[in-house]
VEXLUMLUM-154855 format. One record per atom (N, C-alpha, C): x, z, y negated. Coordinates in steps of 0.02 Angstrom, whole numbers, padded with zeros to 5 digits, always signed. Each point is the difference from the previous one (the first is absolute). Layout:
BEGIN
XZY ...
//
This chain:
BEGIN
+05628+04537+07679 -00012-00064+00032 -00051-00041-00041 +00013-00066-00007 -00050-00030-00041 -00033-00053+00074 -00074-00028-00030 -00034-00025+00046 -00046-00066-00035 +00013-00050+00009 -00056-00052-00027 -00038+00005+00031 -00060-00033-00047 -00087+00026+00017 -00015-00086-00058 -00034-00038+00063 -00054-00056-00013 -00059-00005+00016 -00048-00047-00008 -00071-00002+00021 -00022-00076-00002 -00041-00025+00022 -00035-00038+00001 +00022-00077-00021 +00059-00003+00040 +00015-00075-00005 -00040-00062+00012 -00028-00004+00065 -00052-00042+00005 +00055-00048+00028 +00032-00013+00052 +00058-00046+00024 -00040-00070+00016 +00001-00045-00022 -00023-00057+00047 +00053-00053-00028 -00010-00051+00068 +00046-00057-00003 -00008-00032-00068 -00064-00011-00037 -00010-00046-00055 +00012+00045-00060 +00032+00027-00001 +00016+00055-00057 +00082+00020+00010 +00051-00054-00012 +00061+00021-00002 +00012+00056-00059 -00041+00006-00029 +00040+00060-00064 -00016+00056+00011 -00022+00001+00063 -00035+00088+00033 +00070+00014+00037 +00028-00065+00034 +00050+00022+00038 +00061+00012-00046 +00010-00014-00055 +00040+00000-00050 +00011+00055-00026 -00063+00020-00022 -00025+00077-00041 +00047+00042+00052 -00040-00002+00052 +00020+00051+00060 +00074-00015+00003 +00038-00048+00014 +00076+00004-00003 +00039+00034-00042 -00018-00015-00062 +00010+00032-00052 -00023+00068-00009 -00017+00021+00022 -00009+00076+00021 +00060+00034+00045 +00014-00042+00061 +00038+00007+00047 +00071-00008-00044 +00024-00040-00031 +00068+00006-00030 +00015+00053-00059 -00058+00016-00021 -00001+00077-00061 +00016+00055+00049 -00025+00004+00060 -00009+00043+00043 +00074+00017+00005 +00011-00065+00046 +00079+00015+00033 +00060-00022-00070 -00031-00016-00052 +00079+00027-00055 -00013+00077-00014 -00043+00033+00010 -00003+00056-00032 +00023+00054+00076 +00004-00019+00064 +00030+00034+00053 -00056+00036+00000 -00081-00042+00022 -00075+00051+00012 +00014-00026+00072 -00011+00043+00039 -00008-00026+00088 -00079+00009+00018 -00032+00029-00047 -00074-00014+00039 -00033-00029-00049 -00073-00046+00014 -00043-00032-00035 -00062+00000+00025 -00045+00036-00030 -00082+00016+00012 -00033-00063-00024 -00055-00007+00054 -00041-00066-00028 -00076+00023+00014 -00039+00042-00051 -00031+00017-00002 -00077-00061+00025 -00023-00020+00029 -00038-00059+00028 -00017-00061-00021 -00034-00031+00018 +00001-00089-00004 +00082-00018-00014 +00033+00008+00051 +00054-00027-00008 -00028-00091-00011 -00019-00020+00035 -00032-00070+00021 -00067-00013+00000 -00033-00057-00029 -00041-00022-00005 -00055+00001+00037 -00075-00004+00003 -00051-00004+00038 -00005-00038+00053 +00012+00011+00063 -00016-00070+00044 +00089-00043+00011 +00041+00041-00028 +00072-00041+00011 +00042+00042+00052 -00017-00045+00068 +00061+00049+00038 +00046-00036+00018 +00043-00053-00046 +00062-00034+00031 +00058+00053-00035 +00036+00059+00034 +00034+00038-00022 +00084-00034-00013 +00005-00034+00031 +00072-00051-00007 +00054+00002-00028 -00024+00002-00090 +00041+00000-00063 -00012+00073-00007 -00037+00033-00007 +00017+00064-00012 +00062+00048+00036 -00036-00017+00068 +00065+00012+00065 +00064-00010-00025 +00012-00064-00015 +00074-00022-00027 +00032+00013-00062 -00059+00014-00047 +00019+00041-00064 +00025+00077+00022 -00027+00030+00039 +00026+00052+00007 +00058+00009+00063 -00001-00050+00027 +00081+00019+00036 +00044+00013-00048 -00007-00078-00035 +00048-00018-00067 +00032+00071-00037 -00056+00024-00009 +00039+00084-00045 -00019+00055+00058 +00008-00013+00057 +00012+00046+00065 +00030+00078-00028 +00022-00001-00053 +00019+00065-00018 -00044+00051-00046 -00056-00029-00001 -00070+00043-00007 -00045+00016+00033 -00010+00057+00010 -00056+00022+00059 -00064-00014-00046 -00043-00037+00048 -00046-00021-00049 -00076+00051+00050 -00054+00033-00046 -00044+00058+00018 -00060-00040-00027 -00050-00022+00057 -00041-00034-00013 -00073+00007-00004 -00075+00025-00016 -00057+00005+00015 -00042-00060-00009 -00049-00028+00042 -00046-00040-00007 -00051+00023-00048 -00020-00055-00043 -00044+00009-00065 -00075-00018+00029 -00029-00021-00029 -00069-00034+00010 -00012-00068+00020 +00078-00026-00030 -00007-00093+00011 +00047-00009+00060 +00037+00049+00013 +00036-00004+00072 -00002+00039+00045 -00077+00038+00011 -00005+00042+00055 +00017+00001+00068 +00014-00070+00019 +00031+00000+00067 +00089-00015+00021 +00034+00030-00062 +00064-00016+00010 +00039+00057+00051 +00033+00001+00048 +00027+00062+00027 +00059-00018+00008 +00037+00044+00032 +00058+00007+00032 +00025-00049+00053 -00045-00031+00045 -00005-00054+00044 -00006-00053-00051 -00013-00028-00038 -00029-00066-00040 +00059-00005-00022 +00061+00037-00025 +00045-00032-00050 +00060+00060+00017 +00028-00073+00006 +00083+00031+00038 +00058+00028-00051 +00018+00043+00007 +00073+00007-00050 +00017+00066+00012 +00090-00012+00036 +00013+00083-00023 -00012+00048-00035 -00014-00020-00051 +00004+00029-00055 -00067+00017-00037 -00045-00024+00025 -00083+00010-00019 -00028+00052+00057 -00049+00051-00040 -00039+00059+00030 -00068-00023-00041 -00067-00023+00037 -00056-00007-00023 -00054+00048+00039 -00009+00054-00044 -00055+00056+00029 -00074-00008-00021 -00012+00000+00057 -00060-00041+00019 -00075+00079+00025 +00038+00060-00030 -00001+00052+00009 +00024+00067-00036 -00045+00047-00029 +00056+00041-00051 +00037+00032+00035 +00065-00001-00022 +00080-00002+00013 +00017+00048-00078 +00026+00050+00027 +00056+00035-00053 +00060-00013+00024 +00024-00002-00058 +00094-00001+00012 +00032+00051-00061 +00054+00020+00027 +00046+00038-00043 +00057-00034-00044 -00012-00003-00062 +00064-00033-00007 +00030+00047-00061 +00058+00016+00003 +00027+00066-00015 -00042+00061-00004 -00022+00029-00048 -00043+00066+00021 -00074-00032-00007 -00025-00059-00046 -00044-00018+00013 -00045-00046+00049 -00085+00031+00018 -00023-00032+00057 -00040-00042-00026 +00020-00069+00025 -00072-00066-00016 -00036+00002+00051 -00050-00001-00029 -00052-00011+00049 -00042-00065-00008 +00009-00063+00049 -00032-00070+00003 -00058+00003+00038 -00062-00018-00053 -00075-00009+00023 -00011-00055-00016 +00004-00033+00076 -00016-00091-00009 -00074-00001-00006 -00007-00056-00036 -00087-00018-00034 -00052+00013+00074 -00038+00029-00003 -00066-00022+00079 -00073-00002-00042 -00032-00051+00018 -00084+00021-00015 -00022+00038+00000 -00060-00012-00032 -00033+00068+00015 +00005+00067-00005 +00068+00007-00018 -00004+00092-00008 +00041+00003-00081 +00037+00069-00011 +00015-00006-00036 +00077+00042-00016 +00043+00008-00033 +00075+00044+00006 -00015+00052+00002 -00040+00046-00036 +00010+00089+00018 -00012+00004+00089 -00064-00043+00033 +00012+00000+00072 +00066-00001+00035 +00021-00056-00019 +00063-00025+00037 +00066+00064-00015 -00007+00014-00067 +00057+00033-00006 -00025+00079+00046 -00068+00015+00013 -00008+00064+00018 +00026-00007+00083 +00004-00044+00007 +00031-00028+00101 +00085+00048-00027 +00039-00018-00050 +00056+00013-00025 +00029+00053-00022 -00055+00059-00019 -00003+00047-00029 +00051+00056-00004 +00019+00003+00062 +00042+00050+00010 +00089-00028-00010 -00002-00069+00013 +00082-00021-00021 -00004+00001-00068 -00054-00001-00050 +00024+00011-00076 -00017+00060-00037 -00044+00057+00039 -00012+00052-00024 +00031+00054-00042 +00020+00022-00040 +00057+00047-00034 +00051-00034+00004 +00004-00074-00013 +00081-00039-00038 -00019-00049-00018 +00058-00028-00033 -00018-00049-00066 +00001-00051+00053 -00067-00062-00016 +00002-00051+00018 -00029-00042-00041 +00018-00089+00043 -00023-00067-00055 -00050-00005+00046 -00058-00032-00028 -00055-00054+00036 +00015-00058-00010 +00010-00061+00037 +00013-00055+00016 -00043-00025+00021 -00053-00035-00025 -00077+00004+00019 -00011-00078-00040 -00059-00039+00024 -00041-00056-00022 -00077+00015-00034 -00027-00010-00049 -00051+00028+00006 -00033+00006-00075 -00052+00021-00029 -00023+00030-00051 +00016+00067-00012 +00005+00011-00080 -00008+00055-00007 -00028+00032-00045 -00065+00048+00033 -00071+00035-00051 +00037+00052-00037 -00016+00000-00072 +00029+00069-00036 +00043-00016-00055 +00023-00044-00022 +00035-00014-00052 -00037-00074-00021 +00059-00025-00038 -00029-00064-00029 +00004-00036+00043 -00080-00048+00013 +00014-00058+00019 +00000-00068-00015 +00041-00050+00046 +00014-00058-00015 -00032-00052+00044 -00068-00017-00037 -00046-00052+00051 +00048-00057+00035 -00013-00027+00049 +00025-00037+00034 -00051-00058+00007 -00016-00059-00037 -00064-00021+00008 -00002-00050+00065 +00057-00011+00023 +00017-00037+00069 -00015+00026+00050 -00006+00072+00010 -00015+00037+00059 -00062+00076-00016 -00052-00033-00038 -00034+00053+00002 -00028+00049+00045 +00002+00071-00013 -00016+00052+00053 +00043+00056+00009 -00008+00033+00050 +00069+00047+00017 +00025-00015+00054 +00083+00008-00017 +00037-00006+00052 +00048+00057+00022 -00023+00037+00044 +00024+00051+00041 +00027+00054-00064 -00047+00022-00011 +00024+00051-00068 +00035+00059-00001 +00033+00007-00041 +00031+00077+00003 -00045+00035-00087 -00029+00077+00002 -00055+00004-00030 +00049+00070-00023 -00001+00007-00075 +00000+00069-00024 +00011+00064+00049 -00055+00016+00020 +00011+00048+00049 +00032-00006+00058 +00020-00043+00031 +00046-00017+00050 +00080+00014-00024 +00031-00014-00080 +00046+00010-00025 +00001+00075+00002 -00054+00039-00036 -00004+00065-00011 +00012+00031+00072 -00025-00026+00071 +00024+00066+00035 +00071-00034+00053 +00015-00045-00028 +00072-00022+00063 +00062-00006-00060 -00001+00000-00068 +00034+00012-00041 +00057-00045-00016 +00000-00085+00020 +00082-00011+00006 +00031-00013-00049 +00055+00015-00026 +00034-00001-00054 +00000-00072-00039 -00010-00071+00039 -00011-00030-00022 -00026-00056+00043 -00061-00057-00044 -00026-00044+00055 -00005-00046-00030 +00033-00058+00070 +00030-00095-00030 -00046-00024+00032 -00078-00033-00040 -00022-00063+00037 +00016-00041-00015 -00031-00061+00050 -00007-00053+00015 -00088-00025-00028 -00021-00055+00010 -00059-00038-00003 -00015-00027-00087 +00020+00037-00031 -00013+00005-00092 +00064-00070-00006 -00011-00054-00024 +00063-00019-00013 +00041+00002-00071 -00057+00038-00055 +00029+00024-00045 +00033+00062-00018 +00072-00010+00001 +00048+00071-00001 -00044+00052-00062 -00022+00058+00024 -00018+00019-00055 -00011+00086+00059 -00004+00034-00067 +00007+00083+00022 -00099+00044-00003 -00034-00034+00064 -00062+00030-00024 -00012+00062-00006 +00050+00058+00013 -00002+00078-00017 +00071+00040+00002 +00029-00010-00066 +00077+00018-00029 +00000+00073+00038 -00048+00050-00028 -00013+00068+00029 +00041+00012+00071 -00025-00053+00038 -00008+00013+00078 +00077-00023+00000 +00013-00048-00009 +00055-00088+00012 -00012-00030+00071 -00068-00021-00028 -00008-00050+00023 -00010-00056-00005 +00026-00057+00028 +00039-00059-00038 -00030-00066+00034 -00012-00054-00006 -00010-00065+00024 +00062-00036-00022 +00015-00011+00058 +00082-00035-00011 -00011-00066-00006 -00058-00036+00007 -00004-00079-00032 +00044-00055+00032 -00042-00051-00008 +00035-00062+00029 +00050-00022-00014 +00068-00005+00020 +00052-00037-00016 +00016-00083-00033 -00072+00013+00015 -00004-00102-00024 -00076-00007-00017 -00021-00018-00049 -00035-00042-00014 -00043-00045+00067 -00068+00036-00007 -00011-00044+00040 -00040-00044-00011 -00046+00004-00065 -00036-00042-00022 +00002-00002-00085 -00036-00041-00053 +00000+00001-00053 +00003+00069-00054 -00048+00038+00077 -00020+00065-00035 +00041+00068+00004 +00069-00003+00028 +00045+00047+00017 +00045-00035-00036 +00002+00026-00063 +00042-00020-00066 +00089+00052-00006 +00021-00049-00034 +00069+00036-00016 +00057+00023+00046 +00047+00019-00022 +00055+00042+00058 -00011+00023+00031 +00011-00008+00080 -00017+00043+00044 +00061+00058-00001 -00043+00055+00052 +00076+00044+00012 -00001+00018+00076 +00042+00056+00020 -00006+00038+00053 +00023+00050-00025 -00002+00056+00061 +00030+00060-00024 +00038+00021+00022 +00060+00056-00006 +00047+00061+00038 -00031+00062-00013 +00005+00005+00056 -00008+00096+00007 +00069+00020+00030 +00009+00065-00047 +00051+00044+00000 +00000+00081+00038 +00003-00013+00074 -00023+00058+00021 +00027+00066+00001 +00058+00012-00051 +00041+00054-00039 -00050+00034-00056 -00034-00059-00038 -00052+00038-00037 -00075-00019+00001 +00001-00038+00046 -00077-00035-00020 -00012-00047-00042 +00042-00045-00027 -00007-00029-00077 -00010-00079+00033 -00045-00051-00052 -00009-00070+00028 +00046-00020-00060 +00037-00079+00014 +00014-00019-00042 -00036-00079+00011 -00002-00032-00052 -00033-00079-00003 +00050-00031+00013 +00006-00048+00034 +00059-00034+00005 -00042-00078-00011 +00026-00052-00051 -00052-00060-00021 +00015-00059+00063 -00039-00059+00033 +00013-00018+00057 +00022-00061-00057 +00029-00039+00032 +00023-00079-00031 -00059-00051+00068 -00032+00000-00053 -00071-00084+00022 +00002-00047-00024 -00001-00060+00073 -00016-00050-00045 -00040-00033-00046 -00063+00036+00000 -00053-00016-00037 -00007+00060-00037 -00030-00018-00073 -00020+00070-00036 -00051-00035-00015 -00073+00053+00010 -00054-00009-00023 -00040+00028-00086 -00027-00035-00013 -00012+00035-00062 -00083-00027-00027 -00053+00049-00007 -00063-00017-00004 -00027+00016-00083 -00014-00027-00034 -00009+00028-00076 -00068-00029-00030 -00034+00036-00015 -00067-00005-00036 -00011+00005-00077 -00015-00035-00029 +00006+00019-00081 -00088-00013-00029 -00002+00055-00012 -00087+00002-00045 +00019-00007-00056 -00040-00057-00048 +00009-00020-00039 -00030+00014-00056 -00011+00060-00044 -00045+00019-00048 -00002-00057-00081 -00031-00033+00003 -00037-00053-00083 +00037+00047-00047 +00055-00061-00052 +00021+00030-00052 +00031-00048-00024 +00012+00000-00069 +00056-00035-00032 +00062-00027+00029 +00024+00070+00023 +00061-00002+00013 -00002-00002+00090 -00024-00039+00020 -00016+00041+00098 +00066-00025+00013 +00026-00104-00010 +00035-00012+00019 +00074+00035+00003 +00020+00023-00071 +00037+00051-00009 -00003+00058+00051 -00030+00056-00001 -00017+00038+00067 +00001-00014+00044 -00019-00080+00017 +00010-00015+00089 +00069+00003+00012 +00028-00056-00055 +00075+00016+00024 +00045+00049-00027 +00001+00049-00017 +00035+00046-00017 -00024+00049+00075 -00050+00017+00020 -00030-00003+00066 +00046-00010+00067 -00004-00079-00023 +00046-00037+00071 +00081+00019+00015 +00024+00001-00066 +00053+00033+00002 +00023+00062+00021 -00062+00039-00026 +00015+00060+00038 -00023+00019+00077 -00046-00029+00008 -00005-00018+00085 +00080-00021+00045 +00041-00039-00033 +00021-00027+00058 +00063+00044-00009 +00037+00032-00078 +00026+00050-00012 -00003+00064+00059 -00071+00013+00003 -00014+00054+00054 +00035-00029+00083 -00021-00055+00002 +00031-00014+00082 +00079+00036+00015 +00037+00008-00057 +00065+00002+00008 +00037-00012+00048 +00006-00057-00012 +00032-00087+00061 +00048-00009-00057 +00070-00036+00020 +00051-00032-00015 -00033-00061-00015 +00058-00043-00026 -00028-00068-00002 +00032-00042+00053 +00047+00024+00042 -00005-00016+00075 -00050-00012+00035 -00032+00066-00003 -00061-00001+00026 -00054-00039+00005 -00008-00041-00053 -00062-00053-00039 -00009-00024+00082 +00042-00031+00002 -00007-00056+00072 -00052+00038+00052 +00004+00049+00001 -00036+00036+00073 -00063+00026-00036 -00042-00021-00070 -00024+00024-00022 -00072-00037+00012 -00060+00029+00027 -00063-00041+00019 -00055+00037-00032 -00042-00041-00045 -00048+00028-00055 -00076-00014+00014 -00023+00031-00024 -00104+00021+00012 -00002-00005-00085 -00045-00039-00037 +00001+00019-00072 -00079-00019-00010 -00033+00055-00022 -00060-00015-00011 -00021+00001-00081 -00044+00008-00063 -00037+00006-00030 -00071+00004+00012 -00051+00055-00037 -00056+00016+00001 -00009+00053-00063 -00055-00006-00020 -00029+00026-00071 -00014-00067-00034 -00011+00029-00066 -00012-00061-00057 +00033-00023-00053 -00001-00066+00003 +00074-00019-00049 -00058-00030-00075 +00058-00028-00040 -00056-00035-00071 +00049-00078+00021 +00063+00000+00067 +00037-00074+00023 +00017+00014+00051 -00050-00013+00040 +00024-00004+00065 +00054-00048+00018 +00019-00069-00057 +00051-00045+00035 +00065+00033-00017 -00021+00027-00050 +00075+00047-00013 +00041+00039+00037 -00066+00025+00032 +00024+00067+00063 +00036-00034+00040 -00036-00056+00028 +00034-00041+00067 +00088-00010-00013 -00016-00055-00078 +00067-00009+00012 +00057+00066-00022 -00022+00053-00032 +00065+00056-00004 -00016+00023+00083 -00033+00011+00035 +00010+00015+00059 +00047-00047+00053 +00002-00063-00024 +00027-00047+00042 +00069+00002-00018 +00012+00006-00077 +00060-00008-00033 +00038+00066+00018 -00032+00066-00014 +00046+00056-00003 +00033-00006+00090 -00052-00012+00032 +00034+00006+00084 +00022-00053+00035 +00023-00071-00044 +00029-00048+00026 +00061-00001+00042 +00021+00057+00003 +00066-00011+00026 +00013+00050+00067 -00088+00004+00036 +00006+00024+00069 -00052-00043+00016 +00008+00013+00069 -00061-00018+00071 -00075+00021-00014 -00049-00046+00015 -00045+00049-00004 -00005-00003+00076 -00039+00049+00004 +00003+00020+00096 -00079-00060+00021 +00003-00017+00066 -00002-00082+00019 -00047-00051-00067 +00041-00006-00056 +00019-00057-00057 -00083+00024-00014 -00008+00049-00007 -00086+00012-00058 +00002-00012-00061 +00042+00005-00033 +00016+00007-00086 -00042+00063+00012 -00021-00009-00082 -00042+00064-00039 -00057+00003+00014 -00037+00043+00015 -00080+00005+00009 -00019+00019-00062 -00044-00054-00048 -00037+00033-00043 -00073-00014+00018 -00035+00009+00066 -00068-00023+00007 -00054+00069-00001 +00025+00044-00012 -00022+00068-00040 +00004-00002-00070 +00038-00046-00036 -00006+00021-00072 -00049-00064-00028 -00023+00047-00070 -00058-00013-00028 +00017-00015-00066 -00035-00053-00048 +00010-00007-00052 -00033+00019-00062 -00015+00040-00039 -00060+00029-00036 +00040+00004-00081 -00032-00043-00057 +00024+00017-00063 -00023+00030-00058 -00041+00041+00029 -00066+00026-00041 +00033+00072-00052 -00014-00024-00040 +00050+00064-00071 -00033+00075+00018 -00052-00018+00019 -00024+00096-00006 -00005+00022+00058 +00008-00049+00076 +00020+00031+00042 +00071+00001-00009 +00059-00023-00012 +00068+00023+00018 +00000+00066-00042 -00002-00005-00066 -00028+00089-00043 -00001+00036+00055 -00064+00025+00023 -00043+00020+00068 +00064+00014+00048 +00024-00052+00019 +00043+00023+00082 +00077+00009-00032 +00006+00012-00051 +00082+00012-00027 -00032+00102-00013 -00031+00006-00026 -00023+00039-00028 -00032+00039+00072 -00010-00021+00038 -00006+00050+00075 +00056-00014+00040 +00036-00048-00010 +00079+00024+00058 +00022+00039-00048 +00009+00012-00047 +00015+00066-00051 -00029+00050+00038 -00043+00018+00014 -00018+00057-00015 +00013-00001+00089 +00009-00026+00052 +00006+00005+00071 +00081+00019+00005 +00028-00021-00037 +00088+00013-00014 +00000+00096-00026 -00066+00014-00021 +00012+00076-00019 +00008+00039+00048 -00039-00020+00080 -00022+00036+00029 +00061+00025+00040 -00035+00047+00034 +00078+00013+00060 -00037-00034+00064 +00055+00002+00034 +00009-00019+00059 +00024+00017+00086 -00056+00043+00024 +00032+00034+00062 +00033-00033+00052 -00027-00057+00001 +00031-00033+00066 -00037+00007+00060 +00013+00015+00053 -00044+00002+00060 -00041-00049+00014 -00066+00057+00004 -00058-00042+00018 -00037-00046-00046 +00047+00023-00068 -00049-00047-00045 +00031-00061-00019 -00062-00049-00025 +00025-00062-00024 +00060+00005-00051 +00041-00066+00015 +00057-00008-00038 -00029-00025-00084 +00047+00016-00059 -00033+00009-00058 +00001-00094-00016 +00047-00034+00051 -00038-00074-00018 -00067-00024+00034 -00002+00046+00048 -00079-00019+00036 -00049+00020-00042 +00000+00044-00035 -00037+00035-00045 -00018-00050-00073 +00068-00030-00016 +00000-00052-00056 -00033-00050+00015 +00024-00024+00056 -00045-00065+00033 -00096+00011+00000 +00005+00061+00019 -00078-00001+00018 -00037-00007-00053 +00064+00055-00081 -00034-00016-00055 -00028-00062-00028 +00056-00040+00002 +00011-00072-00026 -00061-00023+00027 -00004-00023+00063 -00065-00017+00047 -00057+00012-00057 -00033+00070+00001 -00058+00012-00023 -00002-00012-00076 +00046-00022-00039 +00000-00007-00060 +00024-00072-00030 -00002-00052+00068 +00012-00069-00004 -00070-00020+00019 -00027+00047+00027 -00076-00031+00078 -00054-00004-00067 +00014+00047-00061 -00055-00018-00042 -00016-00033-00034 
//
């Protein structure tokens, strides 16, 4: 049996491409003959309870059982609030069986945290394979700051994995799809849409395959694609060259059609030190002329600096050299352009 698994739509009336995203989910669903669809929390927005269009979106594909938990931004959604045959919103952890495997749904609550909630549960998932269907943080692998919602939110912690064991766990709250502990699989299934400048690129959702356990990505069709790009600018002969050989490969990476262009909304900054700053502007203006910038900013170059001094560029060519040697763990440490930047800084400041 296969099963879609979403998160964090954020539904509101002034955001038709949430309802879009989400449709478009619903018609992958039902060409592929999936009858259930997990919506791992914030189905809907902070403070939005006109349920209406959602309601009617989901009659519309009435042939999906849709499995619902409240997140953080919609803690008061239940079973009473929003009508539809076809919608189950547990407002309460709820296991279900669906072929030999048991989900178990832990809707978001204050104040506490998932190994609690799941220990209320203990005995329906004890000695068999189960999913967590949960909202929440998660301590123990990599994490992915959220700078919109700093703090913890209802965590599930290392040792909580280690003694309830479930074969695999889909949050919600992260809206960047990303895998903070492969080991475990556990997964942040990410926003289907874009919800701001800073939730860049293709969204997805997922299938689970409860024959083997396996996720597959399935890519959502949005109307908006976001895209945020920063370029540090290291003093050289050749920078302009590098910027755009650079830009090219930036937008190369998006891997968008040229269909696509149209739905395409841009963040473009510069910072470091140039020997032409007017230069920068206009290859920045020129190479990305032929998208949106997201609400009409152009380019930010009010971080970059102009400095033409011969024995400092020597100096800072001759230490991003030697910062390009280093390795790079990742984690907790600074990224190796934060590191360049800071150089540049102290070797412009003199």
């Amino acid at each position: 049996m296969k099963i879609s698994v979403t998160a964090d739509v954020h539904l509101r009336k002034s955001h038709p491409e949430r309802y879009n995203a989400l449709e478009d989910i619903f018609k992958q669903t039902m060409a592929e003959n999936i009858e259930h669809l997990i919506i791992a929390g914030d189905l809907f927005d902070q403070d939005f309870q006109n349920y209406s269009d959602f309601e009617a979106l989901s009659k519309k594909y009435s042939g999906i059982q849709l499995h619902i938990i409240p997140g953080n931004h919609d803690l008061n959604i239940s079973q009473e609030s929003i009508v539809g045959d076809n919608i189950s919103i547990y407002t309460e952890p709820k296991d279900l069986l669906f072929d030999s495997t048991i989900f178990l749904f832990v809707p978001y609550e204050e104040g506490t945290n998932m190994g609690d909630k799941i220990t209320e549960m203990e005995q329906s998932v004890e000695g068999n394979k189960w999913v967590l269907i949960a909202h929440g943080d998660y301590y123990g692998g990599l994490k992915e700051q959220n700078p919109l919602e700093p703090g913890t939110y209802m965590p599930l912690s290392r040792k909580d994995w280690e003694r309830f064991r479930p074969s695999t766990v889909l949050l919600g709250h992260i809206h960047k799809p990303y895998l903070p502990d492969e080991s475990r699989n556990i997964y942040y299934v990410g926003s289907p849409c874009g919800l701001s400048i800073n939730e860049t690129g293709r969204r997805r959702f997922l299938v689970y395959e409860t024959t083997n356990g396996s996720l597959t990505e399935k890519c959502v069709a949005t109307d908006i694609l976001y895209f945020n790009e920063s370029f540090m600018i290291q003093p050289a002969e050749n920078e302009i060259e590098k910027l755009e050989d650079e830009i090219t490969n930036r937008i190369m990476s998006w891997q968008i059609d040229l269909a696509d262009y149209s739905k395409v909304q841009i963040r473009v900054k510069a910072t470091g030190f140039t020997m032409d700053k007017s230069s920068v502007l206009k290859t920045l203006e020129e190479k990305f002329e032929q998208f949106k910038y997201y609400k009409d900013e152009g380019p930010n170059i009010e971080e970059l600096s102009v400095n033409t001094n011969p024995q400092l560029l020597t100096i800072s060519q001759r230490t991003m050299e030697l910062i390009d040697q280093l390795e790079w763990s990742g984690q907790d440490e600074p990224t190796a352009e934060d590191i360049k930047r800071a150089a540049l800084s102290v070797i412009y400041s003199t």
